[in-house]
N, C-alpha and C positions, 0 to 999 in steps of 0.2 A: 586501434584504441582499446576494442576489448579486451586483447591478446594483453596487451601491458599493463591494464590497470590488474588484470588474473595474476600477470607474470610478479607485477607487485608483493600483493598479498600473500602470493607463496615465498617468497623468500623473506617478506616479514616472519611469518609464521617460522620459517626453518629458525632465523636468530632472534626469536621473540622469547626473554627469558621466563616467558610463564606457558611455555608449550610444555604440556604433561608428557612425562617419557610412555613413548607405546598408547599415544592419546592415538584416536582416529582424524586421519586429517577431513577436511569438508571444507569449500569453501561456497558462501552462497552470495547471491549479489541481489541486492533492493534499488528500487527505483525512485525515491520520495524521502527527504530528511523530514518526516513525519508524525505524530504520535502512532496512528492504524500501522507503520512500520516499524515501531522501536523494541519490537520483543527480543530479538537478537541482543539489542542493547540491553536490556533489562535481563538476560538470561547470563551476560559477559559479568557483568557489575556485580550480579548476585552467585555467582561462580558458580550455575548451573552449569554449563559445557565442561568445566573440570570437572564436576560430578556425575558426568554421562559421559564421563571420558572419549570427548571431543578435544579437538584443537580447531576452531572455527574461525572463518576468516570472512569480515563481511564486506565487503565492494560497492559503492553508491556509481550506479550512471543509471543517470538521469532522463529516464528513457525507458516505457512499457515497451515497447518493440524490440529496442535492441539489447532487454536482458531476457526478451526470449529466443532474440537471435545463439546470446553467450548460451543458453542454454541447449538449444539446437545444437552448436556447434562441440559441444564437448568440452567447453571452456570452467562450466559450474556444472555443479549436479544440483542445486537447491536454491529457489529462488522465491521472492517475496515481493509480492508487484500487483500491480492492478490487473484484471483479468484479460483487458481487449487485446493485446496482444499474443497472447497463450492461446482463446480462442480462435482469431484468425489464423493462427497456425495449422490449428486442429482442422480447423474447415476446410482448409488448404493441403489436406493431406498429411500432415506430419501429426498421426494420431499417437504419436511416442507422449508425448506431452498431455501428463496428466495432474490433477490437482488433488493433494491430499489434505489440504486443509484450509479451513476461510477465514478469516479476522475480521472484514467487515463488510456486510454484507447489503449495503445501503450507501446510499453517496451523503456525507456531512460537509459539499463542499460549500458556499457562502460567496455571492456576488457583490464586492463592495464599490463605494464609488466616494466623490468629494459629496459638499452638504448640499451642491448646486442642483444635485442629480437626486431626486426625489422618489422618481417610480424607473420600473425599468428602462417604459417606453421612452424616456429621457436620454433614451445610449442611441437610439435609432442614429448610424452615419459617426458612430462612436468602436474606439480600438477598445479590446479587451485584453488584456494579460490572462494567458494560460502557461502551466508546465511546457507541454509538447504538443501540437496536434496531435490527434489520434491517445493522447493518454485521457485521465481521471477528469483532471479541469477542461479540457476541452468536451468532452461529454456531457457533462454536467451542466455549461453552460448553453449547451447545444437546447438537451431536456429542456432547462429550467425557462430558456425565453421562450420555448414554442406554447409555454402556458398563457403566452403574451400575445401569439399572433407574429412573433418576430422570427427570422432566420436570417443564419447566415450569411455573409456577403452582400447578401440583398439588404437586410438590414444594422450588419456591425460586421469587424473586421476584427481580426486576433490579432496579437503579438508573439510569438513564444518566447519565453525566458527563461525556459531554462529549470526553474525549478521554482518552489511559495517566496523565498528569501530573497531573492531574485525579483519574483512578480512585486513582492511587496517596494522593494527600491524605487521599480519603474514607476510605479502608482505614486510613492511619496515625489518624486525625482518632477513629476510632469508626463513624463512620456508613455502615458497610456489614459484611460478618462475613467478605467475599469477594471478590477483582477478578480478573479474567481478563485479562493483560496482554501485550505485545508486547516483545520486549529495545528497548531497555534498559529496558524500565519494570518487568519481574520481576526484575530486577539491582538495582533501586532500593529497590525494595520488602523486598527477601530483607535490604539493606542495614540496613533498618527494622526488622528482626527477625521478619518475617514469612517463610513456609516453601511450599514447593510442596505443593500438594495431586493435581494434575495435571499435569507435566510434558507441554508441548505437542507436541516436536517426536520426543518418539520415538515417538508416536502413528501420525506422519506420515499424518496425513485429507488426500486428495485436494483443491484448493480453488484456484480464481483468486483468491489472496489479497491479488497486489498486479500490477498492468499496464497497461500504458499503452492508453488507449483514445482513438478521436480520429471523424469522422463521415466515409464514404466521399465526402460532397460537400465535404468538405475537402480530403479528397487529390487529389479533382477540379480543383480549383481551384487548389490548392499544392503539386503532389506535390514538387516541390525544398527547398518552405521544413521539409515532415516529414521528408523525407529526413536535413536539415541537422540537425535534430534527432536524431534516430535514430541518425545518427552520432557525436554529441556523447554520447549515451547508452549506446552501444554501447563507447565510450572510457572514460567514467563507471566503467562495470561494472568495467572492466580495472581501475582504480585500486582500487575498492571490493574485488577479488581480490585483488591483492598489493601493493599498498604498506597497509599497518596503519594506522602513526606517521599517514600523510597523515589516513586517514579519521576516527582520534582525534580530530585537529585540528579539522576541519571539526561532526564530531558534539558537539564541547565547546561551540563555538563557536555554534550553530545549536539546542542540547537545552541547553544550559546544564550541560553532565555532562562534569567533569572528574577526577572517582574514577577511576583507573585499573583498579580490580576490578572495578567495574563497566562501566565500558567491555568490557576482557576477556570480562568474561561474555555480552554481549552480542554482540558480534564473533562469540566459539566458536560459541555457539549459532544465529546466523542467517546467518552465511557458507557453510554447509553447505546452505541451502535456497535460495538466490540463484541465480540463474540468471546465469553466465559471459556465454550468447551471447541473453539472453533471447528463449529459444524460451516460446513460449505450447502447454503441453500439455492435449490434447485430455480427459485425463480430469480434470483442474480445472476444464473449463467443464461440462463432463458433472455432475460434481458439481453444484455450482449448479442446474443444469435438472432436476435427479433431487429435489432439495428446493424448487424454484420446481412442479414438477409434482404435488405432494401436495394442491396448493391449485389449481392452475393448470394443468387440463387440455393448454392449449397449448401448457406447453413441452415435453410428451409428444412434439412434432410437428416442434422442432429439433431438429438434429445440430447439435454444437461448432462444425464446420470453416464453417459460413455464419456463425458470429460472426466468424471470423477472415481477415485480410488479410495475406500472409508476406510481399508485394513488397518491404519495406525489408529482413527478416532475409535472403531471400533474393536478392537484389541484394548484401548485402555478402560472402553465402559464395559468391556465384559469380564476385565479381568481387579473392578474395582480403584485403580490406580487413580480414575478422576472423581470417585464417591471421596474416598480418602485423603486425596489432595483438598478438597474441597470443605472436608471436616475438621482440618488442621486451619486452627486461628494463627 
């Protein structure tokens, strides 16, 4: 399934008639139809990759593990995902796998429910709608009940669905009692007449929730063509901070979500956890390793900073490129 959604994208690209002649090809794959993922999108629309003479190609599967498998495998060199999967990699031996930049570095995800459902403890013997096991929402929810006294199994059971758009159907639909969701898809949902039961972000759980990861023998190999990227994305963010109206556009376009109250709410709530100059913070990888090491003696054995590679974030603070970006209204 990897192989062909890859196999895809490139041959869009070869007969796509806005591929720049002598562009760099790249093609990167994300995990989440999200705002904390839509910089790609935001960098297409505003024709920064023509401008960093790219030809970029982006790939949605729906899946922290298996876009770190496609990355593993040689399939992508540039990926945009939640971190538990990257990590477990690394702990496991494939120290190829490194992260050169964060988005967000905190979880904003939001536990919602019908109006029957009042406090958490109200889900006890109740299903929950998550993405995937082992991805952003299943973590999130893990955290958020143990503030409760509740776990796992013993006290709720999950669904996977797949993806927010997804979770959110089941939940309107009947067939879950509960989703744990990302903006805008608790913006959607709330729309639906459903209510917070856990408000995500003022929690604020430490978390590599969303960051670009890519493999050190790639940058071996490319360091100009990541580069070229890195600064496309790094312009990306600038948009995604202050012009709105733009990012509306793009996330209507791309989420199919043209509610403006929704949008709104979505914006409010995760513009605040977005990283401006995306720095990747050392206690969101820590996280990760601190809950990979319950089961997995070996992550005991990693520090954060051997995940990480700063040469692109810092190449552009040293060379002024994100002062300047930043003093441009």
């Amino acid at each position: 399934m990897i192989k062909y959604l890859l196999a895809i994208a490139t041959l869009l690209s070869l007969f796509s008639p806005f591929t720049a002649s002598g562009a760099e090809k790249l093609i990167g794959v994300h995990s989440a139809r999200v705002m904390s993922q839509s910089l790609p999108w935001m960098a297409q629309e505003a024709g920064l990759f023509k401008k960093h003479n790219l030809d970029f190609q982006l790939v949605f599967i729906a899946s922290s593990s298996i876009v770190t498998a496609a990355l593993l495998s040689g399939d992508t060199e540039m990926t945009l995902t939640g971190g538990i999967g990257n990590v477990i990699a690394y702990v496991r031996g494939s120290t190829d796998v490194v992260f050169v930049g964060g988005v967000k570095n905190v979880m904003t995800q939001s536990l919602l429910a019908g109006k029957a459902f009042t406090r958490p403890e109200d889900l006890k013997g109740k299903r929950i709608a998550v993405s995937r096991i082992g991805g952003n929402t299943h973590y999130f929810t893990i955290q958020a009940f143990r503030r409760f006294g509740m776990e796992p199994n013993r006290d709720y059971s999950f669904m996977q669905s797949g993806g927010d758009p997804e979770a959110v159907a089941a939940l309107v639909s009947g067939q879950v009692d509960a989703a744990t969701l990302t903006p805008p898809g608790d913006a959607m949902a709330i729309a639906n007449g459903f209510q917070y039961l856990i408000y995500g972000p003022d929690l604020k759980i430490p978390y590599s929730a969303t960051a670009f990861v890519t493999k050190r023998s790639v940058i071996a190999k490319r360091p100009q063509v990541i580069g070229q990227f890195m600064r496309a994305m790094a312009e990306a963010a600038k948009i995604m901070h202050t012009d709105r109206e733009f990012v509306y556009k793009v996330l209507g376009k791309y989420l199919r979500v043209t509610d403006r109250s929704i949008l709104d709410s979505a914006y409010n709530a995760e513009i605040k956890a977005l990283e401006p100059r995306m720095i990747i913070k050392n206690e969101a990888l820590q996280a990760i390793l601190d809950e990979i090491g319950t089961t997995d003696a070996r992550a005991k054995k990693v520090k954060p900073q051997e995940l990480v590679d700063t040469r692109y974030l810092d190449e552009m603070e040293k060379s002024g490129f994100f002062d300047q970006l930043w003093a441009k209204k």
